[in-house]
N, C-alpha and C positions, 0 to 999 in steps of 0.2 A: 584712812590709812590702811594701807595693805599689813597682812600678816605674814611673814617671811623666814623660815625655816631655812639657817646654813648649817650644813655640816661641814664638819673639816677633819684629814684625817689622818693617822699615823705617821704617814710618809712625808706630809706636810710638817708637822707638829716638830717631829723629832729627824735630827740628826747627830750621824755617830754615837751613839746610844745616851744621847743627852736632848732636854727640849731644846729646839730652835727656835731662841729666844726672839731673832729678829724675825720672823716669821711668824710668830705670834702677835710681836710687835704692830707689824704691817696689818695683819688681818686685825687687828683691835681697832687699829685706826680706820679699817674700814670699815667696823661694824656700827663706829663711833656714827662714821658718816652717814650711812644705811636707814640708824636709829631715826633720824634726823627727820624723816618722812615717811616712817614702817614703823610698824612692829616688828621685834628680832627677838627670834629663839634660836640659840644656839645647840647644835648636839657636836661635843668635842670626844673626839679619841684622844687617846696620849697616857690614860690611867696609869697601864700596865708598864709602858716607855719612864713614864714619870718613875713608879716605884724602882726599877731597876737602876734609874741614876743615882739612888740610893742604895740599894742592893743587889748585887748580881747572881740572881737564883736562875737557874733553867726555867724556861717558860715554857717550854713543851712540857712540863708535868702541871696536869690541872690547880692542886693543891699551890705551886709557886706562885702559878699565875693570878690566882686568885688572891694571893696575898701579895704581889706586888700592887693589884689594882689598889690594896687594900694602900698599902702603901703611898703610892703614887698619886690615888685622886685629889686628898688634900693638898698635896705640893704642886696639883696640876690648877687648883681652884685657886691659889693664892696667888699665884704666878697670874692666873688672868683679874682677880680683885686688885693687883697693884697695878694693871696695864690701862684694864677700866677705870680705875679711882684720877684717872689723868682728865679723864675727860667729864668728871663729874657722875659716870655710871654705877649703878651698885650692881651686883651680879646674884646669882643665887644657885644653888645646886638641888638639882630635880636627877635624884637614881630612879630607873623605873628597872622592872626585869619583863622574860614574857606574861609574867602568870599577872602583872598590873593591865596587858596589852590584850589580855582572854578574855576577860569580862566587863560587859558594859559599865556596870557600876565603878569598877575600878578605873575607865579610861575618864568616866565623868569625872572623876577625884582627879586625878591627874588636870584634866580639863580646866578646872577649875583654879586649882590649884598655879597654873598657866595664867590663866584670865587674871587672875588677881595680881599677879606680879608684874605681868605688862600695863595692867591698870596704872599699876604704880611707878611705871618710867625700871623696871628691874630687870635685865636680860637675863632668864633664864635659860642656865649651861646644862644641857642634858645629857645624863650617858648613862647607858645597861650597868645595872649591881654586877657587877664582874665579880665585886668581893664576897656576894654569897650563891649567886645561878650556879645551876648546876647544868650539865647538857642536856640534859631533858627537859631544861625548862629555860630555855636561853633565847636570846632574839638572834644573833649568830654574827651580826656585825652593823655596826653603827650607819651604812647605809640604809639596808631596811629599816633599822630604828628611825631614823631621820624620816623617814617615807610614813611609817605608823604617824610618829609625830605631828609630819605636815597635815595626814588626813585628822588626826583624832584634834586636833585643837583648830580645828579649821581654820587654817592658813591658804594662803593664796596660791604658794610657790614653793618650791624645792632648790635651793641652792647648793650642791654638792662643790666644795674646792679640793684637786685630789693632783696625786702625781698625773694624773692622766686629763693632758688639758681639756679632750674635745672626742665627742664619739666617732671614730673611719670606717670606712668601709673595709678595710683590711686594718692588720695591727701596724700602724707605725714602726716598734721596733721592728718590724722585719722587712719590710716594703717600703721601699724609697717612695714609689707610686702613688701609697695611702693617701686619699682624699678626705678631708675632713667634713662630714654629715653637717650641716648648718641648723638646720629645723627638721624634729622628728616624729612623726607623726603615731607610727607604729612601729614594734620591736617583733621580726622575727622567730618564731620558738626556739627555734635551733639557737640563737646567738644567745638567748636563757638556758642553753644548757649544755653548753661550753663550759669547761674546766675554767674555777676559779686560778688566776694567777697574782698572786697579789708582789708587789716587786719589793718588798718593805720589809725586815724581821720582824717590825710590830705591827705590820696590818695585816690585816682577815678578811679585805676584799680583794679588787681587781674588777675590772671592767664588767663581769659578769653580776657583779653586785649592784653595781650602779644602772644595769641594766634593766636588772632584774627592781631594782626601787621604784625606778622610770615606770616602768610596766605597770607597776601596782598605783603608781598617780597617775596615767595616762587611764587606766581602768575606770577610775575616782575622777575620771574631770578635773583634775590637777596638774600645774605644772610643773616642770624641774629643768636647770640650767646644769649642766655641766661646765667646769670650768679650771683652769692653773690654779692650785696654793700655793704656788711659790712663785710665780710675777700675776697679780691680781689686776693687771691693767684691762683685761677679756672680761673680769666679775663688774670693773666698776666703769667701764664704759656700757656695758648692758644696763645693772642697776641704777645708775646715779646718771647719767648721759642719755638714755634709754638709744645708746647704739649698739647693734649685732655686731660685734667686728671678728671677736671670737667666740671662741665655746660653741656649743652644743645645747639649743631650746630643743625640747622634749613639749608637743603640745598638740593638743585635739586641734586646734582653730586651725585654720587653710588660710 
């Protein structure tokens, strides 16, 4: 069995400042199916989305945001234990921050802590402590995490599902032209340090993030799919079909 790291994220998760229940829906059933032949770790955003559909504090002050996460992760974990419990899955909640990601000892716990659960048929949902990091000690957005992830639990793959279906040569919104990159071998510096643009109120990435994850399993002999969260027909014709028809493979092999 391969080991397979999806993340999925803000912009996916949530709309109109409430979760997108079907959209979750959808991705559950395909993680359902995924499971079938993989191991699945999941790294979910939505914490911070989640808490506010419960209360509507400013999130640009550190102190809110951190207390919606606070808020928000349990009603974001429950909401996927009743999606999973359909399918017979049990799920489990793994917080990490960076200072777990700094030191070896700490990624083996983690590690392990992983092994065990997959051991046991449990898809573990990961996401950064939002409710106590502080910026000095933060991973900075669930794509990197997902990237730490795939390498420290030695996973096979990177599967990122985002608003953004597929890597261009130019940006889409603005170029009718943009061609979409099929297979990526390597990531130009410059396009690593290009301003993040994230298109979401509750996301923290943008293209530059994804690129920048890519980087870091491309570095590591790892792969990563970029691809739609919101029509996953490009995810599960790659995964489950093993056809390229969309998305974005990010990979060393020629």
């Amino acid at each position: 069995m391969k080991r397979i790291v999806v993340k999925v994220g803000s912009a996916v998760l949530t709309q109109d400042g409430t979760i997108a229940l079907d959209r979750m829906r959808a991705l559950v059933a395909f993680l359902a199916e995924l499971k079938k032949e993989n191991e699945v770790i999941l790294v979910s955003s939505g914490a911070v989305a989640g808490g506010y559909t419960k209360l509507q504090l400013d999130r640009s002050i550190l102190a809110n945001k951190q207390a919606l996460a606070a808020i928000g992760q349990p009603v974001l974990m429950q909401k996927y234990a009743q999606k999973f419990d359909k399918f017979d899955i049990i799920t489990a909640q793994v917080l990490v921050t960076a200072a777990n990601l700094a030191r070896a000892d700490e990624i083996q716990k983690i590690k392990n802590t992983v092994d065990t659960l997959l051991a046991n048929g449990v898809i573990p949902i990961v996401n950064e402590n939002d409710a106590t990091a502080v910026e000095e000690l933060v991973v900075g957005d669930n794509d990197q995490l997902s990237a730490y992830m795939a390498k420290h639990t030695a996973s096979d793959m990177l599967i990122i599902l985002s608003d953004i279906d597929a890597y261009y040569d130019k940006d889409p919104r603005k170029h009718e032209d943009a061609q979409r990159l099929k297979i990526v071998h390597k990531i130009a510096q410059e396009e690593l340090q290009r301003d993040v643009t994230p298109n979401n109120l509750f996301a923290t990435g943008g293209i530059v993030t994804k690129l920048k994850a890519a980087s870091y399993l491309l570095d590591n002999n790892l792969e990563m799919f970029l691809a739609s969260g919101f029509d996953l027909s490009d995810v599960k014709s790659f995964m489950l079909k093993k056809e390229h028809i969309g998305g974005t493979l990010f990979t060393k092999d020629v």
